[in-house]
Backbone as JSON, one array per atom type, in Angstrom:
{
  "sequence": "XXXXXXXXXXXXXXXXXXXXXXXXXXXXXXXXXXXXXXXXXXXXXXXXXXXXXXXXXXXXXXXXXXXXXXXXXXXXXXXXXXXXXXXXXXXXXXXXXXXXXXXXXXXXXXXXXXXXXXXXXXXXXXXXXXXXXXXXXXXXXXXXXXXXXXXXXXXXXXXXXXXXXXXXXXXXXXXXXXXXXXXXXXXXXXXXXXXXXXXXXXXXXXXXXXXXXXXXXXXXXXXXXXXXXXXXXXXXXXXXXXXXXXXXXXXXXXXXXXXXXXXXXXXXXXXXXXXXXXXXX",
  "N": [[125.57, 125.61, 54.82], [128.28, 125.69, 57.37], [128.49, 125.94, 60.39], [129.81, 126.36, 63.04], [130.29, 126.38, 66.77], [132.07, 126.27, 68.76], [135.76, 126.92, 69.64], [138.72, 127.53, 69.96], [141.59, 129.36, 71.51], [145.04, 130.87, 71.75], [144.61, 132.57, 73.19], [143.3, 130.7, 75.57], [143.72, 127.72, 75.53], [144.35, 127.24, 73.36], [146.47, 126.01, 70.09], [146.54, 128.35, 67.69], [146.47, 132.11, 67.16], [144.19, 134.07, 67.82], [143.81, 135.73, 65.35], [144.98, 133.8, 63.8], [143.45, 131.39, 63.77], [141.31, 132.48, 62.65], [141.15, 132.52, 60.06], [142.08, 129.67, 59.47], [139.66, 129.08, 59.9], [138.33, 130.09, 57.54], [140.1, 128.58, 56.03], [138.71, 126.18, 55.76], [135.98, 126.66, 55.53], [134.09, 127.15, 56.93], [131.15, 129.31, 57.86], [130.26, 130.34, 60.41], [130.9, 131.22, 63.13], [131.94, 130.78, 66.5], [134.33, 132.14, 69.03], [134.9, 130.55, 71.73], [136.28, 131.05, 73.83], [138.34, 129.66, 77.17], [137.13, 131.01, 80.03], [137.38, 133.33, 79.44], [137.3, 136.55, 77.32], [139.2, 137.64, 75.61], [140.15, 137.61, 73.19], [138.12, 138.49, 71.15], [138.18, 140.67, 70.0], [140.3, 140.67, 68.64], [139.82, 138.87, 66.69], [137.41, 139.35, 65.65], [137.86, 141.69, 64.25], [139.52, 139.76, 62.34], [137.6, 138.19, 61.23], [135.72, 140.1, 59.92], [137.1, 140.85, 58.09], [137.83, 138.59, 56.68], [135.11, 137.73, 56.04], [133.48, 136.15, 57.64], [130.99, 135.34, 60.04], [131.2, 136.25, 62.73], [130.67, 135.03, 66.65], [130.02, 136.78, 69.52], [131.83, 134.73, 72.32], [132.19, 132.03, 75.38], [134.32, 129.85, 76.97], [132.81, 128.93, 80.19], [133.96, 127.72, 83.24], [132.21, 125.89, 85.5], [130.77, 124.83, 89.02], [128.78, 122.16, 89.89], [127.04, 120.74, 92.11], [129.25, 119.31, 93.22], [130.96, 118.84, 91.04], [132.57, 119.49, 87.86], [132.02, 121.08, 85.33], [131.77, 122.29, 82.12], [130.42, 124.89, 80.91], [128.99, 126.84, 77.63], [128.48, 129.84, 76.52], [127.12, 131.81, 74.03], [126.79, 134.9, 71.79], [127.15, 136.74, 73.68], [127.41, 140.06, 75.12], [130.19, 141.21, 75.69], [131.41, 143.13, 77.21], [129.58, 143.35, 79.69], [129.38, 143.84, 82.84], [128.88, 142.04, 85.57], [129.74, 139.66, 84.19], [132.4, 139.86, 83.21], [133.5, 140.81, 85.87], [133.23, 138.19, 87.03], [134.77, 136.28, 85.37], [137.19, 137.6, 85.5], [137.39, 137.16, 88.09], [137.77, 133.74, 88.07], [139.91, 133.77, 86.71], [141.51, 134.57, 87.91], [142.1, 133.22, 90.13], [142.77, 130.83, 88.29], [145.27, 131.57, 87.93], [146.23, 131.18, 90.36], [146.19, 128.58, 90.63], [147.41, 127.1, 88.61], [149.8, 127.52, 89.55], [150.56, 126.19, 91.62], [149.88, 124.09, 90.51], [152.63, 123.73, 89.66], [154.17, 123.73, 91.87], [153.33, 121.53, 93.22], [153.89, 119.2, 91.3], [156.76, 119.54, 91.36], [157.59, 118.75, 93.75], [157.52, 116.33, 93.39], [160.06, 116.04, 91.94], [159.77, 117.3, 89.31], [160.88, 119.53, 87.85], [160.94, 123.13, 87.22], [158.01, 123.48, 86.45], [156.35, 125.07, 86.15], [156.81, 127.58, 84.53], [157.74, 126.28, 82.26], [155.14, 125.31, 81.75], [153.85, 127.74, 81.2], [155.63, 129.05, 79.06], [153.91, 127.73, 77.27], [151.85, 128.52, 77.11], [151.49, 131.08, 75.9], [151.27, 133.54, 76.32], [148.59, 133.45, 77.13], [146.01, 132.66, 79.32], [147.26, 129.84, 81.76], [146.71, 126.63, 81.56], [145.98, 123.11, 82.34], [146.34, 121.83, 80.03], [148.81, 123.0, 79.06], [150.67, 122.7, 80.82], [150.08, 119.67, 80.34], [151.62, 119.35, 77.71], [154.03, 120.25, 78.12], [155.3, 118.23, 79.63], [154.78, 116.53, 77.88], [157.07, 117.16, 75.98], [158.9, 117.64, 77.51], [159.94, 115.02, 77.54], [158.46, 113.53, 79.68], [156.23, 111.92, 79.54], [154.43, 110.18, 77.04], [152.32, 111.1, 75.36], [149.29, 113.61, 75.53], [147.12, 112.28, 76.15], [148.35, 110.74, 78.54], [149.32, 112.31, 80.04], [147.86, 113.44, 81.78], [146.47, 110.87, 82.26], [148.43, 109.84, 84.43], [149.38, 112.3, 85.72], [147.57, 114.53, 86.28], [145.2, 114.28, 87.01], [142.35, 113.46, 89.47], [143.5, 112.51, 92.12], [145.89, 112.23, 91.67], [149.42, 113.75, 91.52], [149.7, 116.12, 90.52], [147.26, 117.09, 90.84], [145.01, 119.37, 91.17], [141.92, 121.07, 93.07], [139.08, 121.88, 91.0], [137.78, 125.15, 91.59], [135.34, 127.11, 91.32], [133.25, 129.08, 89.39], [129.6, 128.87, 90.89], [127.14, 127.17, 89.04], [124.88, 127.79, 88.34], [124.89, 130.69, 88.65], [126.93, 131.41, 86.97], [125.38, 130.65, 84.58], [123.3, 132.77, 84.99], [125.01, 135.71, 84.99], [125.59, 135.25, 82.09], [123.18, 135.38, 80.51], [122.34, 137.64, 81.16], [124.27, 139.07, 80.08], [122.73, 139.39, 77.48], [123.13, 136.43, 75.92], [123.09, 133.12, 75.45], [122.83, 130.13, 77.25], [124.7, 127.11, 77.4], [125.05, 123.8, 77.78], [128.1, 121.88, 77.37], [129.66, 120.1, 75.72], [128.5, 117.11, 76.7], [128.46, 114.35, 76.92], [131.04, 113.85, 77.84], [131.19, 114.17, 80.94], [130.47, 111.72, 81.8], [128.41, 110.48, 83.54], [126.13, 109.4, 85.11], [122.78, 108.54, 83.82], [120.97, 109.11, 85.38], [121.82, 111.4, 86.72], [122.3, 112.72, 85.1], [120.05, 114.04, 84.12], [119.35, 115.19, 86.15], [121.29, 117.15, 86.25], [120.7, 118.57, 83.97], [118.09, 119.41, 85.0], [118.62, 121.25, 86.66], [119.78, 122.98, 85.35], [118.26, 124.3, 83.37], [116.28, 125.53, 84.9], [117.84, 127.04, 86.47], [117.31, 129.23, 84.43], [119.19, 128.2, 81.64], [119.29, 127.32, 78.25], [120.27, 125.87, 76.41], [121.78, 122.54, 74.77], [124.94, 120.75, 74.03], [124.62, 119.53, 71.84], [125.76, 117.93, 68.88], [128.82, 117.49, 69.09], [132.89, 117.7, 68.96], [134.1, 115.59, 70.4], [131.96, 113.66, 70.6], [130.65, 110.36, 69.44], [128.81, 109.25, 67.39], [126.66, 107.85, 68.29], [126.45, 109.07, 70.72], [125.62, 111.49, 69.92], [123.48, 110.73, 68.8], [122.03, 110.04, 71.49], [122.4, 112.46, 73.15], [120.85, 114.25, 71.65], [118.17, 113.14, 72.01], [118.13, 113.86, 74.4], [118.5, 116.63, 74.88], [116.07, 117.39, 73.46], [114.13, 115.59, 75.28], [114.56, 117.29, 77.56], [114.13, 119.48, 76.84], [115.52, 121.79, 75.68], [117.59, 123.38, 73.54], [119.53, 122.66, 70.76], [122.7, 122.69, 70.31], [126.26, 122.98, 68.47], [129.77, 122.07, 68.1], [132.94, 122.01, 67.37], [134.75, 122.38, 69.71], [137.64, 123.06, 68.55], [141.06, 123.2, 69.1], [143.11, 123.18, 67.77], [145.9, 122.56, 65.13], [147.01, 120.14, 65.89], [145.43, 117.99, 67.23], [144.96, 115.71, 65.56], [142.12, 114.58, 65.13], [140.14, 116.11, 65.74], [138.7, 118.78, 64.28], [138.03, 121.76, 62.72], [135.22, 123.41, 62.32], [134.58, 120.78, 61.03], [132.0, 118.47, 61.7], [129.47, 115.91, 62.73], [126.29, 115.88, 61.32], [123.77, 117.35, 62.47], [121.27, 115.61, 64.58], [117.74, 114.59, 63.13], [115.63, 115.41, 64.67], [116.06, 118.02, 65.75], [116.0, 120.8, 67.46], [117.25, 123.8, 66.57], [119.86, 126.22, 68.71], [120.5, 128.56, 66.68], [118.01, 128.44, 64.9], [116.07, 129.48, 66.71], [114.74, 131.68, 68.65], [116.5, 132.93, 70.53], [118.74, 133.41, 69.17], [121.41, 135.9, 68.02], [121.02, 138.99, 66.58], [118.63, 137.38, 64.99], [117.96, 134.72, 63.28], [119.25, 132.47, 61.36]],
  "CA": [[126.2, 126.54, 55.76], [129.32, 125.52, 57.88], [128.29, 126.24, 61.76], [131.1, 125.47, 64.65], [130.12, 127.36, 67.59], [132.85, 125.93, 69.89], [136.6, 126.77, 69.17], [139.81, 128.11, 71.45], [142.54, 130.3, 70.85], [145.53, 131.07, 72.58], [143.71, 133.31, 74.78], [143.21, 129.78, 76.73], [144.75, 126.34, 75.64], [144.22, 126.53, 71.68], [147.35, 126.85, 69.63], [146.25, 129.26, 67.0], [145.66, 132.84, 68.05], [142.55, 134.28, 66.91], [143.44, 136.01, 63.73], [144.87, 132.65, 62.92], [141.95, 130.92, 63.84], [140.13, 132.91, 61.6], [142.05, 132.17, 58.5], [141.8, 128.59, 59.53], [137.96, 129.07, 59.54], [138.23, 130.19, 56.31], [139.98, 127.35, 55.29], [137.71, 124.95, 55.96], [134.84, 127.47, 54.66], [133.27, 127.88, 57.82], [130.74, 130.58, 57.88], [129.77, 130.86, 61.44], [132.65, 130.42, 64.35], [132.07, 131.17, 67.82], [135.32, 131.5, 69.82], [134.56, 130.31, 73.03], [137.92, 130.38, 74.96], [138.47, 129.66, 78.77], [136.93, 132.03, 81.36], [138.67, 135.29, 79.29], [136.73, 136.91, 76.33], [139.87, 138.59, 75.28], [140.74, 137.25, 71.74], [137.38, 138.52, 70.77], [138.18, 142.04, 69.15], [140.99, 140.25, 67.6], [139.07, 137.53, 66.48], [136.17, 140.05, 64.92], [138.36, 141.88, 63.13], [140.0, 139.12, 61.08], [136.67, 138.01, 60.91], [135.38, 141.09, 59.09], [137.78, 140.92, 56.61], [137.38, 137.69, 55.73], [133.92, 137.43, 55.74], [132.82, 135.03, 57.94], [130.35, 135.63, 61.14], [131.2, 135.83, 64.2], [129.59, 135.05, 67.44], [131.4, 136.59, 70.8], [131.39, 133.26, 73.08], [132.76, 131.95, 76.24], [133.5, 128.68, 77.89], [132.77, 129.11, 81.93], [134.13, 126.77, 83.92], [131.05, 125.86, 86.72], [131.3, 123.98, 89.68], [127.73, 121.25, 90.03], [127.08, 119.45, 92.91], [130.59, 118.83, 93.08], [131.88, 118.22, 89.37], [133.03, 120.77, 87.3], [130.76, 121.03, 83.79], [131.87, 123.42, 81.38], [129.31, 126.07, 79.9], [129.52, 128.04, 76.46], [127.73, 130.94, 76.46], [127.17, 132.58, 72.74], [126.22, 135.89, 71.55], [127.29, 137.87, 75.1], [128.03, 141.37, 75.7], [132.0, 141.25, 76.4], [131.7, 144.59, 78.29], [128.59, 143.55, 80.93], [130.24, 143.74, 83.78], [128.54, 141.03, 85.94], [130.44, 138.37, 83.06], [133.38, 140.31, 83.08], [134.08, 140.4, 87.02], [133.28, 136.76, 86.99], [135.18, 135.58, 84.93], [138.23, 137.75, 86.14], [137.82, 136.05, 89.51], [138.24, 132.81, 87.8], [141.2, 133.97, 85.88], [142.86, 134.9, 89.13], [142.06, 131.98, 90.16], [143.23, 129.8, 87.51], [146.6, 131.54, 88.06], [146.98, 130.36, 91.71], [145.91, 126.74, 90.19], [148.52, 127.33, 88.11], [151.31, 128.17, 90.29], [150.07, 125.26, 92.82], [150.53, 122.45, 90.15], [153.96, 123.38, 89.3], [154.65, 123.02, 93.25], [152.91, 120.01, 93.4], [155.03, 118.42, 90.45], [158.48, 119.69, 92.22], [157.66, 117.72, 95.2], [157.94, 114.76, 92.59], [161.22, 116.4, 91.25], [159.08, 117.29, 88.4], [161.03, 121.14, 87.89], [160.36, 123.66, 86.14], [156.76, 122.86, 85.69], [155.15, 126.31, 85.74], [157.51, 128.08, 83.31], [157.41, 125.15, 81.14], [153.68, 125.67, 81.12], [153.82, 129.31, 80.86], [155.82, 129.02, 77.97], [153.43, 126.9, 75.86], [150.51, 129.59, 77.23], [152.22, 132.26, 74.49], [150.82, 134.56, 76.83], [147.24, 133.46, 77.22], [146.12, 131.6, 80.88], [147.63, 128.8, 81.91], [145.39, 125.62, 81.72], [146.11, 121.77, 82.54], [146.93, 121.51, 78.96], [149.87, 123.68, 78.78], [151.32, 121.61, 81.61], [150.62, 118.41, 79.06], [152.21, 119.41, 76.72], [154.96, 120.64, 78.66], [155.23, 117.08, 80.76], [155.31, 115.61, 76.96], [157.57, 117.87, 75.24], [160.19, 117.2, 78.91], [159.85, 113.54, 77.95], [158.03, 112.65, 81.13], [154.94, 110.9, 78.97], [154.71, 110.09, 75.19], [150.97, 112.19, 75.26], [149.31, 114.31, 76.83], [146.37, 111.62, 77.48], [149.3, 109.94, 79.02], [150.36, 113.09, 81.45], [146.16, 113.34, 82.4], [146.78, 110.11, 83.69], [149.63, 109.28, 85.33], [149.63, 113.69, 86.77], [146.65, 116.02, 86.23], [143.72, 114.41, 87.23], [142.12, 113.29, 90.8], [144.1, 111.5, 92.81], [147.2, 112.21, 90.88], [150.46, 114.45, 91.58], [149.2, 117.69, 89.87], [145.98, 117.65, 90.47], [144.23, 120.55, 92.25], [141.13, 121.18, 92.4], [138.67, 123.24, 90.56], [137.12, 125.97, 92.73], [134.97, 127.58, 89.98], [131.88, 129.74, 89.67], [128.69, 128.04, 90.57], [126.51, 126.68, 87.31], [123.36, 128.98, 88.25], [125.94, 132.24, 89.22], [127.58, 131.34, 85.77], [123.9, 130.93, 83.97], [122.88, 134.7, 85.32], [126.22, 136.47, 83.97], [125.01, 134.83, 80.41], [121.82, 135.8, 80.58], [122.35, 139.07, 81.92], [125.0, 139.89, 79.29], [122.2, 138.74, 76.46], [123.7, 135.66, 75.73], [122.56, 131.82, 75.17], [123.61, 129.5, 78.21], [124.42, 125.69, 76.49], [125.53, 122.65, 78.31], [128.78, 122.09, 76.6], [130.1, 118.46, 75.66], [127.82, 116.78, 77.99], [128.7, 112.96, 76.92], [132.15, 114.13, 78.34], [131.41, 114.04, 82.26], [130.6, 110.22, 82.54], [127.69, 110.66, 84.51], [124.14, 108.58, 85.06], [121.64, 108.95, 82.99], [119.77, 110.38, 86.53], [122.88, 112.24, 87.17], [122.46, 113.86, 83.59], [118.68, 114.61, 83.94], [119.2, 116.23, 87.54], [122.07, 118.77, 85.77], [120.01, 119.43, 83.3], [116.64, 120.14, 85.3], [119.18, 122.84, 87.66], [120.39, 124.32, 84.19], [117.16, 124.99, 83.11], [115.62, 126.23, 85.81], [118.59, 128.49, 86.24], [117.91, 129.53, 83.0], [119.85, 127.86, 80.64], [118.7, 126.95, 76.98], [121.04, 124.64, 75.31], [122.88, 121.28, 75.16], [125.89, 120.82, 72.78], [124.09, 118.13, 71.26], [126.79, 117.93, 68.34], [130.74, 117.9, 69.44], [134.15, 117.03, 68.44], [134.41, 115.15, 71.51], [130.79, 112.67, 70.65], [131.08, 109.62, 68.68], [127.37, 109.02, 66.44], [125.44, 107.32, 69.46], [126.5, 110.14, 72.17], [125.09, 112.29, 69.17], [122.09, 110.74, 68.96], [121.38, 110.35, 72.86], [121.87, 113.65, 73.29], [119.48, 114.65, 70.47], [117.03, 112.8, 72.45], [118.16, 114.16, 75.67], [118.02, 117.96, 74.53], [114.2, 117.27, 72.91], [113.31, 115.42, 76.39], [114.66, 117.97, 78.57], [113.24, 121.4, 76.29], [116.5, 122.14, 75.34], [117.66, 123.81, 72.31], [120.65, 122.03, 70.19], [123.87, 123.48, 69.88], [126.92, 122.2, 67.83], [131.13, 122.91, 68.32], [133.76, 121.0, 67.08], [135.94, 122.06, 70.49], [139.15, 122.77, 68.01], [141.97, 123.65, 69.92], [144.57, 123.3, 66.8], [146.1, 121.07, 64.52], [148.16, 119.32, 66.66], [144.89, 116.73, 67.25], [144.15, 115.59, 63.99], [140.83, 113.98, 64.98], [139.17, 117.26, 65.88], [139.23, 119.5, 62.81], [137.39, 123.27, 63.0], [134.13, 123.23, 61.21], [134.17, 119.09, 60.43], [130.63, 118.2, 62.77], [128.47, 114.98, 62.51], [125.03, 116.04, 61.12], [122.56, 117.74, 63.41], [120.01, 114.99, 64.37], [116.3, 116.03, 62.88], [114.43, 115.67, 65.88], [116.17, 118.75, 67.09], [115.56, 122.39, 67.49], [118.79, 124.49, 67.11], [119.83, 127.32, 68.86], [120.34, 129.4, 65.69], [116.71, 129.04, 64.25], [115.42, 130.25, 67.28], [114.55, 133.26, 68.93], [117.06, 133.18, 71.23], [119.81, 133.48, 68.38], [121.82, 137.0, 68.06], [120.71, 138.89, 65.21], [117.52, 136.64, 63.88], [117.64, 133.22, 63.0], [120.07, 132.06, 60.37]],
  "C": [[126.91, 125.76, 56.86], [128.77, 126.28, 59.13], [129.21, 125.88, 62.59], [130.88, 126.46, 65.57], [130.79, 126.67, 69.28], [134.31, 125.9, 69.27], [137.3, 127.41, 70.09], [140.59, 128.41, 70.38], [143.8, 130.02, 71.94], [145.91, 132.03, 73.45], [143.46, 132.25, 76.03], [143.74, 128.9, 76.22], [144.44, 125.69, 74.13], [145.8, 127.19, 71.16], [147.81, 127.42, 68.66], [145.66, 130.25, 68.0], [144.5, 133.39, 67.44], [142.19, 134.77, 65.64], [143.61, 134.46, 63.1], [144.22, 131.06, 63.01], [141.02, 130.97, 62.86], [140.45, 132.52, 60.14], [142.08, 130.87, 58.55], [140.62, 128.02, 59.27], [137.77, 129.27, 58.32], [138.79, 129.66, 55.25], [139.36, 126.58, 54.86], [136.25, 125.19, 55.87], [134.05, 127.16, 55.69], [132.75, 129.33, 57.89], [130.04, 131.15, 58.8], [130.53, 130.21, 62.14], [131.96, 131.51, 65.52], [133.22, 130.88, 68.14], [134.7, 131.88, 71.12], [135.74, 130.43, 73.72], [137.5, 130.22, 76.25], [138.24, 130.66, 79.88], [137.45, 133.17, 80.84], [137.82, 134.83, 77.31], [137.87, 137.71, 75.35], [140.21, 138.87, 74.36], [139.38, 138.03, 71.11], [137.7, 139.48, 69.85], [139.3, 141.85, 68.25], [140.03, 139.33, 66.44], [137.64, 138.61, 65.19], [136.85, 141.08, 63.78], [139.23, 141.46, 61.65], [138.99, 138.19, 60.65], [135.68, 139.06, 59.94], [135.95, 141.05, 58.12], [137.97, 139.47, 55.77], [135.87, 137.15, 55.56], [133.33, 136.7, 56.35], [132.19, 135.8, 59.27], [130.56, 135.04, 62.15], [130.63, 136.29, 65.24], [130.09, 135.22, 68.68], [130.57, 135.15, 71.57], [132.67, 133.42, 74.16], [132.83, 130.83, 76.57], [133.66, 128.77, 79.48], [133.0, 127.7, 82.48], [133.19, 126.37, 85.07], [131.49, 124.87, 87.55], [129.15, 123.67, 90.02], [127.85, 120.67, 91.37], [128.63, 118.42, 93.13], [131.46, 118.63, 92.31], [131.75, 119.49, 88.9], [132.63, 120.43, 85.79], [131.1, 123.08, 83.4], [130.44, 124.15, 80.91], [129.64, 126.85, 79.46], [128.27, 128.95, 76.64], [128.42, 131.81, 75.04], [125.81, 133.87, 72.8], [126.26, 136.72, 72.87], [127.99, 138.81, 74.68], [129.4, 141.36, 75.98], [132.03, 142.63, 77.42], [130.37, 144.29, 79.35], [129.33, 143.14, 82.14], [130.1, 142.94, 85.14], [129.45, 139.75, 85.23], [131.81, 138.75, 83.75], [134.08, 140.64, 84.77], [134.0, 138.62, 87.21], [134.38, 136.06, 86.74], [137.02, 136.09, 84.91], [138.55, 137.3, 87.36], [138.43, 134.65, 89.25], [139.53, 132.58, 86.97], [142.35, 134.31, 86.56], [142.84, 133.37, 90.06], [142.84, 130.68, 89.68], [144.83, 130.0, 87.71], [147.6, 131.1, 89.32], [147.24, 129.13, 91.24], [147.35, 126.4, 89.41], [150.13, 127.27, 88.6], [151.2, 126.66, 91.07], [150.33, 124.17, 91.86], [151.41, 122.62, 89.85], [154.57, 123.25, 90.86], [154.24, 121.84, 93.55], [153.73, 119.16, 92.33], [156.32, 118.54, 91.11], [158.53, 118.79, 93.13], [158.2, 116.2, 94.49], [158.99, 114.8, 91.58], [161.0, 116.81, 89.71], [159.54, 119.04, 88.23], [160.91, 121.94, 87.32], [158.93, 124.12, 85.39], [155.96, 124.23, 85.39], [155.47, 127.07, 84.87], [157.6, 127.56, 82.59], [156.05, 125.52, 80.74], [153.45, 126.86, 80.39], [154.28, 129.56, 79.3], [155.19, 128.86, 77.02], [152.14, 127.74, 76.11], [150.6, 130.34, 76.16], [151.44, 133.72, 75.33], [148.84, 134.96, 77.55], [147.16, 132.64, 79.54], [146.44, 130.73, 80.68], [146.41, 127.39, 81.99], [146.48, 124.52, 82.03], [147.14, 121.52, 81.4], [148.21, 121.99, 78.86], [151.1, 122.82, 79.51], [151.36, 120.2, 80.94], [151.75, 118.32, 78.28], [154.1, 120.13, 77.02], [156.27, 119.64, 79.47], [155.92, 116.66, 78.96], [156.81, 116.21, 76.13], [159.73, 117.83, 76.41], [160.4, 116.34, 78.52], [159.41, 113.0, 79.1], [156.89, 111.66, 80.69], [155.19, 110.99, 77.27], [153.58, 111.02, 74.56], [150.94, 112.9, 76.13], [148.19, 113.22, 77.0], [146.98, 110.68, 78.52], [149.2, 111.0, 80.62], [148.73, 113.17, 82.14], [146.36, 112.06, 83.59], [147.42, 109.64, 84.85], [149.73, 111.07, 86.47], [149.04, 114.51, 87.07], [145.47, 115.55, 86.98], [143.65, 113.26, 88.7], [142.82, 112.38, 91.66], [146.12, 111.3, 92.76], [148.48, 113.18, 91.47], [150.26, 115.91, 91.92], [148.16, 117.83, 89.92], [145.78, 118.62, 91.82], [142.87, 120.77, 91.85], [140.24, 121.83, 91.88], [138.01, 123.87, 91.63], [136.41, 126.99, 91.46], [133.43, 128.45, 90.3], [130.32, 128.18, 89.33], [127.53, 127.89, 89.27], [125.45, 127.75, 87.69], [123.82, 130.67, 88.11], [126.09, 132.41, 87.34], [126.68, 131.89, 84.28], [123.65, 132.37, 83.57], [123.62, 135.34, 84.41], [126.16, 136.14, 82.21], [123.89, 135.57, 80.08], [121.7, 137.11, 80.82], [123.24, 139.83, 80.57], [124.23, 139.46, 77.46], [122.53, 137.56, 75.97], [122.58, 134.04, 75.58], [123.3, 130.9, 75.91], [123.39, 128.27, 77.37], [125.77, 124.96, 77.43], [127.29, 122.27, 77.29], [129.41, 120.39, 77.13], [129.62, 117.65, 76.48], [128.09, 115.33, 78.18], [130.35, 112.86, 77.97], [132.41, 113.78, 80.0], [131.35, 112.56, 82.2], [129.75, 109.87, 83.42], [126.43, 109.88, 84.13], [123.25, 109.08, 83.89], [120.91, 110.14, 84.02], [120.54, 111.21, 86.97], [122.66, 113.31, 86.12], [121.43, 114.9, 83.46], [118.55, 116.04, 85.18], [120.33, 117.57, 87.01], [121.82, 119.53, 85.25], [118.55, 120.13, 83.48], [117.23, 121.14, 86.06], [119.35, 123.47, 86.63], [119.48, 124.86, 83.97], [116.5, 125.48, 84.02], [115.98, 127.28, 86.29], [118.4, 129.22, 85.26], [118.29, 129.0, 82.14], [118.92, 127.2, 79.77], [119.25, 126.15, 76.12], [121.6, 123.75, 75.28], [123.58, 121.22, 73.8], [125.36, 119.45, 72.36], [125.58, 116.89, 70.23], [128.12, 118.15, 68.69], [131.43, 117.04, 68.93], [134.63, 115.51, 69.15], [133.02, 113.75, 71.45], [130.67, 111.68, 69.36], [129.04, 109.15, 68.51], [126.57, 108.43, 67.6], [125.56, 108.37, 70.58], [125.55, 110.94, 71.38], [123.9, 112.45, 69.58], [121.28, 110.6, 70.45], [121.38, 111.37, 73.27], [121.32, 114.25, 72.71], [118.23, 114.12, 71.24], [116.53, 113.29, 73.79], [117.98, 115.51, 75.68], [116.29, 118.0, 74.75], [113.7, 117.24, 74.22], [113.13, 116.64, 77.81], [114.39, 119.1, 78.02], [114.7, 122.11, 76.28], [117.19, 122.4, 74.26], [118.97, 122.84, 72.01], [121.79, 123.16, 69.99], [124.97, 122.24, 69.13], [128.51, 122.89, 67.51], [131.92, 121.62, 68.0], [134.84, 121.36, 68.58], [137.17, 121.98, 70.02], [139.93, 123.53, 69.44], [143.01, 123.73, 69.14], [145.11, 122.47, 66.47], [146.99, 120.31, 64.91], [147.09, 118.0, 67.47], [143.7, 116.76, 66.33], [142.55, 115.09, 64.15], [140.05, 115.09, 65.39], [139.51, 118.37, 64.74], [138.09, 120.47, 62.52], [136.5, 123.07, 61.92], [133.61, 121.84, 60.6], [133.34, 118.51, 61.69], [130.32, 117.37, 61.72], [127.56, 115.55, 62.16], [124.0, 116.46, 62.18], [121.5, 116.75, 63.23], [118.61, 115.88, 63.94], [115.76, 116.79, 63.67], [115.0, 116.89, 66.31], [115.76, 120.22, 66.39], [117.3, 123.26, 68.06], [118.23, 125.65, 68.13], [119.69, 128.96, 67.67], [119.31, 129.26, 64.69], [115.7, 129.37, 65.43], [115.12, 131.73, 67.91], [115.33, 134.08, 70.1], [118.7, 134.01, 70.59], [120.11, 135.28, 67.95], [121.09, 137.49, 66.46], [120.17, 138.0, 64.61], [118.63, 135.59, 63.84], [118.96, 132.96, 61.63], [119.61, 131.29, 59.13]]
}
């Protein structure tokens, strides 16, 4: 059985939309897809109905943007309510939000004669929110960088041109609205921040204590030793396993929807426990 319970649409900064997502999933004979998109559940009822017809199970999901002790740490939340309305103001604050952020780095690029930059982005949105990415690919597609991990560095990120910064719902706030809308709160790409070991332990003793139950043990984004330290780091910290390849679309060949490293043994998923929607898998 084929599990990926991390994937985007272009509901947020993937560029398949969710039926053709789903038909992608069923390329690659995935038989359980969470789409998680960006702060907006919206692809979902698309997403479930070209999931019904081709057969495969799906799991509504979310990824929340949180703001930590200062750093900004994504969290997926699977199996939520799309209509509890605790989630669903949330995560419209951060969607009004994201559109100031939005507006604010294409003025911050102009200053550096950089024009155009928010309708450029907008464009490559197809109608979904604007993210960072859209502006990448917008920067590369101008000729201003040859990538986008090019335009990250040289324009998006701290210190840089375009950067702004996140202002996001706090990780425990974020937690609740999961939890509240039935859901399964999970640490999401955690090798990703760059952070201490005692930096890692202290995020993950607030998650859990808020609540939360999972670390993406498995991602697109973790190369066989992140794997296995976070297999060890789940176990130590009483934390269930989760596992997402993070596609965003075939435009980066090294992430590829449904193609995951092996779930270490030592672990304890989310989907054979009792937390999992509809029984155990």
């Amino acid at each position: 059985m084929i599990i990926d319970l991390h994937s985007h649409s272009t509901v947020s900064d993937g560029t398949l939309t969710p039926s053709e997502l789903l038909a992608h999933a069923s390329k690659q004979e995935v038989d359980v897809l969470a789409l998680t998109d960006h702060d907006s559940i919206d692809g979902l009822d698309e997403a479930r109905k070209a999931a019904n017809k081709l057969g495969i199970r799906l799991i509504n999901g979310v990824e929340i943007s949180t703001s930590w002790m200062g750093q900004t740490i994504h969290m997926v939340g699977l199996g939520i309510d799309p209509t509890h309305p605790p989630l669903t103001d949330g995560l419209k604050k951060i969607c009004e939000y994201r559109e100031w952020r939005a507006e604010e780095i294409g003025r911050r690029l102009a200053k550096k004669r950089i024009e155009g930059g928010y309708e450029g982005a907008k464009s490559f949105a197809k109608g979904g929110l604007i993210a960072r990415t859209h502006y990448a690919r917008f920067l590369v597609d101008a000729g201003y960088c040859k990538d986008i991990r090019e335009v990250f560095k040289k324009y998006l990120v701290r210190g840089k041109p375009g950067y702004v910064p996140g202002k996001w719902a706090e990780l425990e706030e974020a937690v609740s609205w999961v939890l509240g809308a039935g859901g399964i709160p999970i640490i999401a790409h955690p090798a990703r921040y760059r952070i201490t070991a005692g930096r890692l332990r202290k995020l993950l003793g607030d998650f859990k204590q808020a609540g939360g139950i999972g670390l993406e043990v498995v991602s697109g984004s973790h190369n066989t030793d992140e794997t296995q330290t976070m297999a060890r780091t789940a176990k130590k910290a009483g934390l269930l396993a989760s596992q997402g390849s993070d596609y965003h679309g075939p435009e980066n060949q090294w992430i590829e929807l449904g193609r995951l490293r092996p779930m270490p043994d030592e672990c304890k998923t989310v989907w054979e426990s009792e937390f999992w929607p509809e029984g155990k898998l």
